[in-house]
Wavefront OBJ file of the C-alpha trace (Angstrom):
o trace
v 0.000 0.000 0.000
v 1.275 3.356 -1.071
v 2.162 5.878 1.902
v 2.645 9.511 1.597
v 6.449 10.758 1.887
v 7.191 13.875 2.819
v 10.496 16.218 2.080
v 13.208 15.676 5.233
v 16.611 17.526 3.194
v 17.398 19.701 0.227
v 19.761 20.314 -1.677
v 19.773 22.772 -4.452
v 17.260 20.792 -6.530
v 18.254 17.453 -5.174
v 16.228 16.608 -2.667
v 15.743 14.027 0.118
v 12.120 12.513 1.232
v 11.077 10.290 4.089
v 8.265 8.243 5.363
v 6.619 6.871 2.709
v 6.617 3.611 -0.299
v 5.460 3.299 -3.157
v 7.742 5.285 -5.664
v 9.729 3.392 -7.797
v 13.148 4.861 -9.476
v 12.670 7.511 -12.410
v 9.056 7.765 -11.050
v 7.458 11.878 -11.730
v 6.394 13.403 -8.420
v 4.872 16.241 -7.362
v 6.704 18.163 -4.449
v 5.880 20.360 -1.538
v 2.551 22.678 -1.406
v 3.027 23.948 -4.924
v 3.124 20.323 -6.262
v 6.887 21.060 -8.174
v 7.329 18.476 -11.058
v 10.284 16.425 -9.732
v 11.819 12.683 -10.752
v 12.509 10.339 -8.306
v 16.446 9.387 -8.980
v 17.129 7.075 -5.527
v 15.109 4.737 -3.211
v 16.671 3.620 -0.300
v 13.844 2.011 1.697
v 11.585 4.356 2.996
v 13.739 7.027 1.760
v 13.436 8.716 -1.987
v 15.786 11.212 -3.518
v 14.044 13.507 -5.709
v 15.588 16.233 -8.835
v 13.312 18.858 -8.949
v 12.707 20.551 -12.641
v 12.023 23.653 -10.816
v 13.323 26.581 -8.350
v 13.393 24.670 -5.130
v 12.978 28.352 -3.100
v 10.580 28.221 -0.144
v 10.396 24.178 0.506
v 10.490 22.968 3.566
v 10.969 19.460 5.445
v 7.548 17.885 6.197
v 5.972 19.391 3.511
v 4.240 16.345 0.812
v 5.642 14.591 -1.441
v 2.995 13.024 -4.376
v 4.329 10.133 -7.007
v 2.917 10.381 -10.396
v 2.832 6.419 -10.738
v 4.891 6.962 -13.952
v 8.036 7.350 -15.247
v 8.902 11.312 -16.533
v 6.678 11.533 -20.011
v 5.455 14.245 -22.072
v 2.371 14.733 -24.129
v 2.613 14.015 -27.923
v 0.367 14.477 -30.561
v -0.648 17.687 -33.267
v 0.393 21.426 -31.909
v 3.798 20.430 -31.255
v 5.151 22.220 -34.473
v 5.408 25.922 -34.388
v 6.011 26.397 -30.793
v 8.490 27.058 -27.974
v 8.805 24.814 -24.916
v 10.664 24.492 -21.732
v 12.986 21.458 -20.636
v 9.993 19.425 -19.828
v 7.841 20.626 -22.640
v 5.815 23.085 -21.047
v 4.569 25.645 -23.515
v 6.188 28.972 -22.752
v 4.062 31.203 -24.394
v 1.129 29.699 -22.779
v 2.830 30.272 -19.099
v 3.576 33.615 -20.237
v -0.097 34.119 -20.670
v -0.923 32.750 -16.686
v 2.664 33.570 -14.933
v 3.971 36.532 -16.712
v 7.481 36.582 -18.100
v 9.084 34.670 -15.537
v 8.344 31.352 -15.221
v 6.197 30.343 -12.445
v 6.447 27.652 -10.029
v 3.755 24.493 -10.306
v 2.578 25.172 -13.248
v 2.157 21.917 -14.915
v 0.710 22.815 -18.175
v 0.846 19.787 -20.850
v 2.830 20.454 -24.156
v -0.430 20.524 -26.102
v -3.900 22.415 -26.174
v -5.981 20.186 -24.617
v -9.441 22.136 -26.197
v -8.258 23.535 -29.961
v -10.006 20.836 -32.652
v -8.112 19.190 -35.530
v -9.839 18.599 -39.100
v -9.308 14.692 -38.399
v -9.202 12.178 -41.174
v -10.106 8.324 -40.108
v -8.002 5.412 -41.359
v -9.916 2.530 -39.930
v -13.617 1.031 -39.313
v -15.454 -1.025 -36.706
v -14.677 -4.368 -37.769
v -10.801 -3.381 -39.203
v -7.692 -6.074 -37.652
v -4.791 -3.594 -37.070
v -1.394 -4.406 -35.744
v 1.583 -1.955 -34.490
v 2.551 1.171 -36.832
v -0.610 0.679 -38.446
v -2.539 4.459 -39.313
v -5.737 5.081 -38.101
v -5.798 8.708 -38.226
v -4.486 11.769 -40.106
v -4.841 15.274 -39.500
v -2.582 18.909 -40.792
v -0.651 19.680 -37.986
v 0.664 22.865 -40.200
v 0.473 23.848 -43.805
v 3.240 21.311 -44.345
v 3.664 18.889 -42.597
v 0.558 15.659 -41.702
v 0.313 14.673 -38.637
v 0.097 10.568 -38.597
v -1.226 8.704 -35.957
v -0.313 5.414 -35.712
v -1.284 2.103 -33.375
v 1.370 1.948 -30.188
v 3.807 -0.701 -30.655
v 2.911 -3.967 -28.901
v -0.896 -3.603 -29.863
v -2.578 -5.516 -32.130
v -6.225 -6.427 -32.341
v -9.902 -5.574 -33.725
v -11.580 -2.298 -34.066
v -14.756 -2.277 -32.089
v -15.523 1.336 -32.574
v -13.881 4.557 -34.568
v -15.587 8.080 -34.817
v -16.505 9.161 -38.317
v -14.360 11.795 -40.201
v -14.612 15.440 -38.082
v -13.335 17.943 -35.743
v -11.613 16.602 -32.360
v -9.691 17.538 -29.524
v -6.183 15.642 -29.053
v -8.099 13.852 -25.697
v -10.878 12.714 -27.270
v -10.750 8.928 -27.892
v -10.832 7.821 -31.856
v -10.556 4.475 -31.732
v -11.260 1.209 -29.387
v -9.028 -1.632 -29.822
v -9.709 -4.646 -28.158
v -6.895 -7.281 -28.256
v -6.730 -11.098 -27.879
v -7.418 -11.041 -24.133
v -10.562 -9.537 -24.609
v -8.927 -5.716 -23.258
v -10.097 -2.750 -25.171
v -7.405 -0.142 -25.885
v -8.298 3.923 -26.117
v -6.484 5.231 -29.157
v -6.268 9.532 -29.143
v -4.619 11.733 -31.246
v -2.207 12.644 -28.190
v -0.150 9.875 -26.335
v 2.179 10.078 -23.701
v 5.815 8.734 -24.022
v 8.720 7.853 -21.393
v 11.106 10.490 -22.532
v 14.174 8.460 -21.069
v 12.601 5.448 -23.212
v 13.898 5.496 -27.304
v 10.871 5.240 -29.263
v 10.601 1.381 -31.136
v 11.603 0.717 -34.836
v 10.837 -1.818 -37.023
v 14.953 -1.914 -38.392
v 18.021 0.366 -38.654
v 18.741 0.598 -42.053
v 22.271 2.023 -43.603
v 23.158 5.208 -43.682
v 23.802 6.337 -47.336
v 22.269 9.803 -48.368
v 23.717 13.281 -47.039
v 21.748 15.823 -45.270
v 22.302 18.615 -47.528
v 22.641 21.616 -45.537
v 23.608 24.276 -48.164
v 27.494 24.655 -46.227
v 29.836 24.544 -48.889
v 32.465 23.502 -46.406
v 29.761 21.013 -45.196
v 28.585 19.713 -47.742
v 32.109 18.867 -50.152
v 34.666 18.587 -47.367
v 32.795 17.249 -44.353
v 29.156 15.660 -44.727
v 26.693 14.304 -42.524
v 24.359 11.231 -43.533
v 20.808 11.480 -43.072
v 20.649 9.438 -38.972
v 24.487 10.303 -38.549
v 25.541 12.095 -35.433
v 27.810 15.340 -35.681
v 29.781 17.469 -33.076
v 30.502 21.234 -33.213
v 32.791 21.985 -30.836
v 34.301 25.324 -30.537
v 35.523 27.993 -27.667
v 32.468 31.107 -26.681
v 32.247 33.184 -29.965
v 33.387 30.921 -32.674
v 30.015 30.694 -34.051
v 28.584 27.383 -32.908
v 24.981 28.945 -32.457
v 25.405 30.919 -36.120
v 26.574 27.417 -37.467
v 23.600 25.200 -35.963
v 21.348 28.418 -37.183
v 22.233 28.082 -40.408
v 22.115 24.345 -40.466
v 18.603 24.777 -38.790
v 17.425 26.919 -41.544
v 18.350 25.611 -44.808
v 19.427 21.677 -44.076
v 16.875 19.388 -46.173
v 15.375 18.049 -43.064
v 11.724 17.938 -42.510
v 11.232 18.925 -39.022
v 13.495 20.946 -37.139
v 13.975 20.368 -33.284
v 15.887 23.224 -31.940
v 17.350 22.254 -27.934
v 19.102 25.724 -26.417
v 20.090 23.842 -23.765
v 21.791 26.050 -21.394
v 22.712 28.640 -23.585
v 22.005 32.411 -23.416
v 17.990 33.545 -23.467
v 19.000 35.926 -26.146
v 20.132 33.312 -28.995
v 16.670 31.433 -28.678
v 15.194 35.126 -28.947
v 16.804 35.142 -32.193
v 15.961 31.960 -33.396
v 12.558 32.305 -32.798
v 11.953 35.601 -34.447
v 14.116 34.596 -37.310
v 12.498 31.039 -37.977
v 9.123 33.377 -37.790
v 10.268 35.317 -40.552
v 12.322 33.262 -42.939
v 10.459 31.152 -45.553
v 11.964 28.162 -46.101
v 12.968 27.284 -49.224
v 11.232 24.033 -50.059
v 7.567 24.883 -49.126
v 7.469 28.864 -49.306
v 6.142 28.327 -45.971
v 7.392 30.357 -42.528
v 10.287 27.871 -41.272
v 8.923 27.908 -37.673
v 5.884 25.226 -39.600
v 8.255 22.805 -39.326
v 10.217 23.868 -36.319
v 10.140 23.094 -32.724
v 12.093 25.226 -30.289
v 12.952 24.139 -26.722
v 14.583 26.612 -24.431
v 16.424 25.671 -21.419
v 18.504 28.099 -20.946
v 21.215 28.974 -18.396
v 18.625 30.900 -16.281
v 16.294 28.662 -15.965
v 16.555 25.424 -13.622
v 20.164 23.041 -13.654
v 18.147 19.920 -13.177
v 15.502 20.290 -16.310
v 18.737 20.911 -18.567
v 19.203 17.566 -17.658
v 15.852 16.332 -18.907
v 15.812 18.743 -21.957
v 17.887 16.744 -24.242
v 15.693 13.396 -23.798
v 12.322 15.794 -24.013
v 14.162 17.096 -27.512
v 14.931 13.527 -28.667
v 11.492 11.638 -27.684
v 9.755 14.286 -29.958
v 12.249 13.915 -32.550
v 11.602 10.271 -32.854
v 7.673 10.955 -32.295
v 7.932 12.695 -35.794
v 10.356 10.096 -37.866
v 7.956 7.353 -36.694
v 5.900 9.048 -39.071
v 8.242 8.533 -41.762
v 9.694 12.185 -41.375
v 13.180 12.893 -41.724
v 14.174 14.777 -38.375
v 17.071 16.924 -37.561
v 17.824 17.710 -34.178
v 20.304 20.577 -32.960
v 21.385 20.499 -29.638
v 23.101 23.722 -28.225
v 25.226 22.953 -26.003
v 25.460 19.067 -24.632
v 28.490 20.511 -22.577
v 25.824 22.408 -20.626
v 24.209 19.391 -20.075
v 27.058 17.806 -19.361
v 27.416 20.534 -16.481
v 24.163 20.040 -15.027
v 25.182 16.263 -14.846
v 28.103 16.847 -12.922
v 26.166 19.621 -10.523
v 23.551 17.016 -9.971
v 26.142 14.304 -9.600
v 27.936 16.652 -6.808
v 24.505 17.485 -4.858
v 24.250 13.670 -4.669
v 27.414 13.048 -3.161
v 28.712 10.824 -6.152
v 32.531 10.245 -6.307
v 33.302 11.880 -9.237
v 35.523 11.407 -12.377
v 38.036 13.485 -14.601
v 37.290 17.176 -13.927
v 34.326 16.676 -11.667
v 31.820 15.108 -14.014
v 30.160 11.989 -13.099
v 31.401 8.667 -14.141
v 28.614 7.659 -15.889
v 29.534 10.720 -18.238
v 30.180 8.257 -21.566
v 27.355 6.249 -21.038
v 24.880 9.162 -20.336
v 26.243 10.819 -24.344
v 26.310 7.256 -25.873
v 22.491 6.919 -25.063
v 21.699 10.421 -26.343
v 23.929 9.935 -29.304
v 23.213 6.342 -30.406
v 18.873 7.211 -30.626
v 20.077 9.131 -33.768
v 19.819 6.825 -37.269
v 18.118 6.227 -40.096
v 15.507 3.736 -39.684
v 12.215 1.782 -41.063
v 9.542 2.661 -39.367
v 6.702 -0.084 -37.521
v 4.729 1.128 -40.223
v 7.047 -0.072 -43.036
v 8.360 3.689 -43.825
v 11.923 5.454 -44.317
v 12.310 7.858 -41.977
v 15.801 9.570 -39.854
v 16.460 11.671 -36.655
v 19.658 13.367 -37.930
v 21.891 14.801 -34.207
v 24.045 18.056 -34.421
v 25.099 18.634 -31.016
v 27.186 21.788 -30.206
v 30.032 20.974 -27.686
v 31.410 24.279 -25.545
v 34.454 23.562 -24.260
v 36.243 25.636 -21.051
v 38.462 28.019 -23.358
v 38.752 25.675 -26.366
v 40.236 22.796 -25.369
v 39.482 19.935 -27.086
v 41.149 16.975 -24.911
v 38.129 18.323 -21.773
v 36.205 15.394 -20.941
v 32.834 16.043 -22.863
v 34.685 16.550 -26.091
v 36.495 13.499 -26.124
v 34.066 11.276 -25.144
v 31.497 13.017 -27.943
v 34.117 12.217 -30.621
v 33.277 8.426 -29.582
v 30.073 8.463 -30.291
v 29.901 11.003 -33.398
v 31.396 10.235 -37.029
v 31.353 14.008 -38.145
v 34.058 16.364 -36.243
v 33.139 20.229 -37.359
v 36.054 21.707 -34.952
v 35.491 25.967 -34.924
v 38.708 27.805 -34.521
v 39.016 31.103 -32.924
v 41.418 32.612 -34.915
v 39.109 32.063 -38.051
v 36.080 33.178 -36.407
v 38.213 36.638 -35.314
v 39.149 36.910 -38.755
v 35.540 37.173 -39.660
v 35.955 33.684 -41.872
v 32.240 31.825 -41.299
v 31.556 28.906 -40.653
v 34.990 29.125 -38.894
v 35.096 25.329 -39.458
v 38.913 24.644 -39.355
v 39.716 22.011 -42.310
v 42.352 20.362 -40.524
v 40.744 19.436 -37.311
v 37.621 18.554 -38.873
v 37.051 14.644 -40.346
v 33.588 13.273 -41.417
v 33.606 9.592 -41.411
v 30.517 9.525 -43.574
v 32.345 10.465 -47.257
v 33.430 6.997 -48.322
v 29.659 5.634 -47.646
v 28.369 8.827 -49.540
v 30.359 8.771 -52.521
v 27.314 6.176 -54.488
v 24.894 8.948 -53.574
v 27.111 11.460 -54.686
v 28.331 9.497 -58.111
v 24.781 8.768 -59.149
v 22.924 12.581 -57.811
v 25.842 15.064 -58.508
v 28.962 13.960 -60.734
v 31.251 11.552 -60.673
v 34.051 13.929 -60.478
v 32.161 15.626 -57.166
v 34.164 13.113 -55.020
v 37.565 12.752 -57.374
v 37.319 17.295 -57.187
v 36.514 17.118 -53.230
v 39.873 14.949 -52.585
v 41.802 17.037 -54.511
v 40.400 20.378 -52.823
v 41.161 18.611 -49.663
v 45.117 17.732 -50.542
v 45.705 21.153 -51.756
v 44.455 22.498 -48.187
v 46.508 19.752 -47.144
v 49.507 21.060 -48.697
v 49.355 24.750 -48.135
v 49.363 23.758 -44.281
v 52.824 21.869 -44.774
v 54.344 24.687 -46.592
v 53.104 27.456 -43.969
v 55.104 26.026 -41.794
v 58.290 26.414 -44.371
v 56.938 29.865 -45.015
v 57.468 30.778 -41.138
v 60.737 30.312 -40.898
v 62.295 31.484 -44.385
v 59.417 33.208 -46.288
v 57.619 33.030 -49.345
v 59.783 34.407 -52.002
v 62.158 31.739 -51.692
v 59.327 29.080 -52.710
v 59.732 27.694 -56.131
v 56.682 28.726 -58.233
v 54.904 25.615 -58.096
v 54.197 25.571 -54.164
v 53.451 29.095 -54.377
v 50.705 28.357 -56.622
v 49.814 25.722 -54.206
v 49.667 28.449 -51.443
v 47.726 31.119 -54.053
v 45.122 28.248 -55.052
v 44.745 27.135 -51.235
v 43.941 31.384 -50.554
v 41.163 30.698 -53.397
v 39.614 27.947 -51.668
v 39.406 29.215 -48.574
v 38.381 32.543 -49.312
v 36.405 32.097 -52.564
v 34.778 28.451 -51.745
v 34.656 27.623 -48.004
v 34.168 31.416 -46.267
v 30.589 31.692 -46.924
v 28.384 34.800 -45.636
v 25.079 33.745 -43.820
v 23.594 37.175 -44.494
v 24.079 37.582 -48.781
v 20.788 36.464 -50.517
v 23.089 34.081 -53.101
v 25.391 32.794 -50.516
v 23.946 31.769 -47.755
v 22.415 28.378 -49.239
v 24.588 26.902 -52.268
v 22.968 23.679 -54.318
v 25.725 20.819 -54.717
v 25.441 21.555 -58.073
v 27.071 24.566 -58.134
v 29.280 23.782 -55.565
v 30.426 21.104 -58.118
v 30.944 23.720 -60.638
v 32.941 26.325 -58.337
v 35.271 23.340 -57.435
v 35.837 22.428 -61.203
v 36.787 25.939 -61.820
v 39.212 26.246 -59.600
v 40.810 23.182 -60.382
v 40.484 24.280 -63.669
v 42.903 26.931 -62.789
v 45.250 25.343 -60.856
v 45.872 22.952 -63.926
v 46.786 25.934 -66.298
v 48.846 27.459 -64.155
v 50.886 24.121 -63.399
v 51.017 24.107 -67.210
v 52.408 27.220 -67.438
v 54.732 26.856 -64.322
v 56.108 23.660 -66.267
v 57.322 25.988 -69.072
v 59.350 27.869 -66.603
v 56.222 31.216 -66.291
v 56.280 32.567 -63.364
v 52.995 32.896 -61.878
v 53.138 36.634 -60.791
v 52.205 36.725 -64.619
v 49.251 34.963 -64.068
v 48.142 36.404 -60.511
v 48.860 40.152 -62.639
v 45.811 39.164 -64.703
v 42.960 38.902 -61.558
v 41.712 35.532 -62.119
v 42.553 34.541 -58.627
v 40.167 37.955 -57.301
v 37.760 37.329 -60.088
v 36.958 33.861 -59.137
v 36.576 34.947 -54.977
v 33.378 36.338 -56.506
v 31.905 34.351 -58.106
v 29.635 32.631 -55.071
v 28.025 36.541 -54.783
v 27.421 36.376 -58.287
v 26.514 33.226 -59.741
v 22.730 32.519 -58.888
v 21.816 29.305 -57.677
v 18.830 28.747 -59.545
v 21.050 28.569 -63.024
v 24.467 27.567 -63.010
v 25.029 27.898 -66.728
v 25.859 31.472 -65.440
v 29.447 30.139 -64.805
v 30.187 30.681 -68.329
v 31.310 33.911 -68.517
v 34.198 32.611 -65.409
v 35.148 29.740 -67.724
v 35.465 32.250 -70.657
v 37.910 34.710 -67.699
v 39.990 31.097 -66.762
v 40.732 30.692 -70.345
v 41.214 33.883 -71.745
v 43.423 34.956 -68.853
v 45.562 31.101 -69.326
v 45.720 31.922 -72.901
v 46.794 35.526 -72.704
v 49.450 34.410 -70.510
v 50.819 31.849 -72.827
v 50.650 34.622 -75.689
v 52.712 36.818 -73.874
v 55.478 33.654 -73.577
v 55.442 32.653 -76.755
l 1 2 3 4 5 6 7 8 9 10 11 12 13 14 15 16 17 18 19 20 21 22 23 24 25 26 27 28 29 30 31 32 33 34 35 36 37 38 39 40 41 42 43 44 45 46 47 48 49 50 51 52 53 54 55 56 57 58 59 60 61 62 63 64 65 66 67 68 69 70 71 72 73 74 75 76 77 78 79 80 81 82 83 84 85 86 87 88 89 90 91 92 93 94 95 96 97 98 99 100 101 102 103 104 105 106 107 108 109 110 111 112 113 114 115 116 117 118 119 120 121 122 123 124 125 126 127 128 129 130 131 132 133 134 135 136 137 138 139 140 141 142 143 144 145 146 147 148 149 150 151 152 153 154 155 156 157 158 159 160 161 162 163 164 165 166 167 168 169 170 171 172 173 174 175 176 177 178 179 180 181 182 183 184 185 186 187 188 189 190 191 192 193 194 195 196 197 198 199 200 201 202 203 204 205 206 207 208 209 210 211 212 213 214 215 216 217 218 219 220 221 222 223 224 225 226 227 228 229 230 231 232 233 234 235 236 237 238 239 240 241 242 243 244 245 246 247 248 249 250 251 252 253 254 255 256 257 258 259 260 261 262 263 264 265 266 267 268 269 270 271 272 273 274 275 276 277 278 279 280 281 282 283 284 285 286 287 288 289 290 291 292 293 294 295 296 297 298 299 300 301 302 303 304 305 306 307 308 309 310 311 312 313 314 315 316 317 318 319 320 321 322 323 324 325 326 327 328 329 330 331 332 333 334 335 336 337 338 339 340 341 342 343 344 345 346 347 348 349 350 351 352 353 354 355 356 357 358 359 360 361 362 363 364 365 366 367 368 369 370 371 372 373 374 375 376 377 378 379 380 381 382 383 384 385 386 387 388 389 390 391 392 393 394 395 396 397 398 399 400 401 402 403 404 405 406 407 408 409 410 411 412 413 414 415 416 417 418 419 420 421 422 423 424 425 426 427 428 429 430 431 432 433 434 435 436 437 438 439 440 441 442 443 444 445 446 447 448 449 450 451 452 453 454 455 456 457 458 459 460 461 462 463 464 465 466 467 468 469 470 471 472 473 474 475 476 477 478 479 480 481 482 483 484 485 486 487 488 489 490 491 492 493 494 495 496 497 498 499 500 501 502 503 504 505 506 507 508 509 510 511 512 513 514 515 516 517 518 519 520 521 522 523 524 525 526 527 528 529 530 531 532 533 534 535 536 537 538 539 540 541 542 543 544 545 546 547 548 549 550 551 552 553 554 555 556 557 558 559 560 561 562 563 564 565 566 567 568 569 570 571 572 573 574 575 576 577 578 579 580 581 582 583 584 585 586 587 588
């Protein structure tokens, strides 16, 4: 027989409760005379130690303790998309509306509008034999996306009764299942999900199509499959949030689930009035239709920062069970890892390297690993694609979060300071940076791009390469005493990093580039580099060459060149040749 408990210590937002049984580990409680939303995280007989999602001001010992009777779980169904959430997927606009603009305490308002109707298209009849991932209703969630219902995995039976086509609320029972034991099952439009529980699958299938992201640096040097897993890590102001923005806005996802998890209040300010205002480019459509925003930041409570990044994952895989291909940016996991560790400390855990818990690896595998590309219970395709920014204390790459991450990701996007100072964006630097994911791509590439996307890629890559070995030479002794062909190695590595991977966020042309044309801008500048080893062969210097402002004229051709019609490039082939050819007249 359950027993109340009631609160004997606290902690910061750990705390201790006595008295009582019945709560079971990872149970939701309600605590003290305000009912806070807690999780139970210890039993130890009749004693419970509870995390408390909220400000634990103004508790006191003996004041109740409530269990839930469930593990933490969140409400999904239609009216996710378009909004802005807490840790724990409480609507923030909606407790702006009853608290104000700070958050109050105990206010446990479910993620969706429990009375707004949705245009509801049924799937099944009385009489009908369904079985898991099976759809039995549809409805527009936004202008474009469809919201899918499907049957819960693990039930399979007869319809005994389904409302006709209409209007209904997301707690208004559709359907009644009964099963082989003769128990009838409630189907809604909303369910409620175990957020620490991944979401079932019918297969993992391999990973072998890009998420296209519009990042020239991205896309040719260092791509991420469709259910791959990606870190950003970078020191404060190398433009991890302006990196996960821009990924956010133009990547060739279908859903968008933005996590701020612990980061400034002002950066989700901007993504949300940004996403509001941007169309994206597929559906002409505000971007915030297929975008869901949680916001934990560094104000609000240590322990739901914990919680956000399962809350941000459960809905992710909500939506690819529908067959939707999901991309989830997380920003920052190291201020999740940092809630782990203050958590870890409040419960008196011996802790590891640099005070963060021991269970640090485990805790990012299980985050990491519920990214992939998958077939659905229903028999679909769909992916939950993971981008998680990584913050570490003043760039340094061998801290404990970062290094465990890399086990767990295949795509390394390491920001450099220096480049973001020098105002070069994305300030991803290409010789920290691997992606593990190019030789699996290069089918999808061969057969949707080129065949000489991947051959032009590697060679972009080894001049980069290159230019890095010869800085070093050009430290010590200079550049003048290079022989002309590794200066042109140096002058063709300037145009690549200036005129191809530099890209500006803000220019109308360049802020989203088709592979397409970044297959053409590559060829061009290989193009050059060829005719100039030609003419370095018969002894030309290349000052000749550089005197004719190729190398400046092609820097401008991503501002230029629309992206809509790449036969444009013509007029730069005509400049490559005319200015190779002028050369050689001048020698002959």
């Amino acid at each position: 027989m359950n027993t109340p408990y009631v609160i004997h210590g606290i902690n910061g937002p750990v705390v201790t409760v006595t008295g009582g049984r019945g709560l079971a580990m990872m149970d939701m409680v309600n605590v003290g005379d305000e009912a806070l939303i807690g999780e139970v995280v210890g039993v130890h007989g009749g004693a419970a130690t509870v995390q408390v999602y909220e400000d634990t001001g103004g508790l006191c010992p003996g004041q109740r303790v409530t269990g839930q009777g469930a593990p933490m779980s969140i409400l999904l169904g239609p009216g996710l998309l378009g909004h802005i959430f807490d840790g724990i997927a409480r609507p923030l606009k909606v407790i702006e509306e009853k608290t104000g603009p700070f958050l109050g305490r105990g206010v446990n308002i479910p993620a969706l509008d429990l009375e707004q109707e949705w245009d509801v298209t049924m799937h099944v009849k009385a009489g009908d034999t369904v079985r898991p991932g099976m759809l039995y209703a549809s409805c527009p969630e936004t202008g474009v996306i469809t919201h899918r219902c499907l049957i819960p995995d693990g039930l399979a039976g007869t319809v005994t009764q389904a409302v006709p086509d209409g209007r209904y609320p997301v707690d208004e029972a559709l359907v009644q299942v009964t099963d082989a034991h003769g128990q009838v099952h409630a189907l809604k439009l909303a369910q409620r999900w175990a957020i620490r529980t991944p979401r079932p699958m019918a297969e993992r299938l391999p990973i072998d199509r890009p998420l296209i992201t519009g990042q020239r640096i991205i896309d040719t040097l260092f791509p991420i499959a469709k259910g791959g897993a990606a870190a950003i890590p970078g020191p404060f102001g190398a433009g991890k949030t302006m990196t996960q923005h821009q990924l956010a806005k133009w990547s060739d996802a279908d859903i968008i689930v933005y996590l701020g998890c612990g980061e400034r209040g002002n950066e989700m300010t901007q993504a949300l009035e940004e996403f509001s205002e941007l169309l994206d480019p597929k559906t002409h459509q505000p971007l915030m239709m297929r975008t869901i925003l949680i916001a934990n930041t560094s104000n609000m409570p240590v322990a739901a920062r914990e919680a956000s990044v399962y809350t941000g994952m459960t809905i992710a895989e909500y939506y690819r069970d529908m067959g939707y291909h999901v991309a989830l940016m997380a920003d920052s996991t190291s201020r999740w890892a940092e809630a782990l560790r203050e958590i870890s400390g409040r419960l008196e855990e011996m802790p590891a390297e640099e005070g963060f818990p021991a269970y640090l690896a485990s805790r990012l595998a299980e985050f990491y690993e519920r990214a992939g590309y998958v077939k659905t219970l229903e028999g679909r395709e769909g992916s939950v694609t993971v981008i998680g920014a990584v913050s570490p204390q003043g760039g340094d790459f061998s801290e404990p979060v970062t290094q465990n991450t890399k086990r767990y990701v295949r795509t390394f996007w390491g920001l450099d300071r220096s480049l973001a100072y020098a105002r070069h964006f994305p300030s991803i630097n290409w010789l920290t940076s691997y992606s593990e994911y190019a030789a699996e791509l290069k089918p999808w590439y061969d057969q949707h791009v080129g065949k000489r996307f991947v051959p032009c890629r590697q060679r972009i890559a080894s001049l980069l390469q290159e230019e890095a070995k010869l800085m070093e030479i050009v430290k010590l002794i200079g550049a003048d005493i290079l022989p002309e062909d590794q200066k042109l190695v140096i002058e063709t590595a300037r145009l690549i990093r200036v005129g191809f991977l530099q890209q500006n966020a803000y220019h109308e042309i360049d802020t989203y580039v088709p592979l397409e044309k970044q297959l053409k801008m590559m060829e061009l500048i290989l193009k050059l580099y060829d005719g100039a080893k030609g003419l370095i062969a018969r002894s030309i210097p290349l000052s000749q060459l550089k005197a004719t402002g190729i190398f400046e004229s092609l820097t401008k051709m991503k501002y230029e060149v629309p992206n809509d019609d790449p036969g444009k490039f013509a007029p730069y082939e005509q400049a490559v040749d005319a200015a190779l050819a002028k050369v050689n007249q001048a020698n002959q």
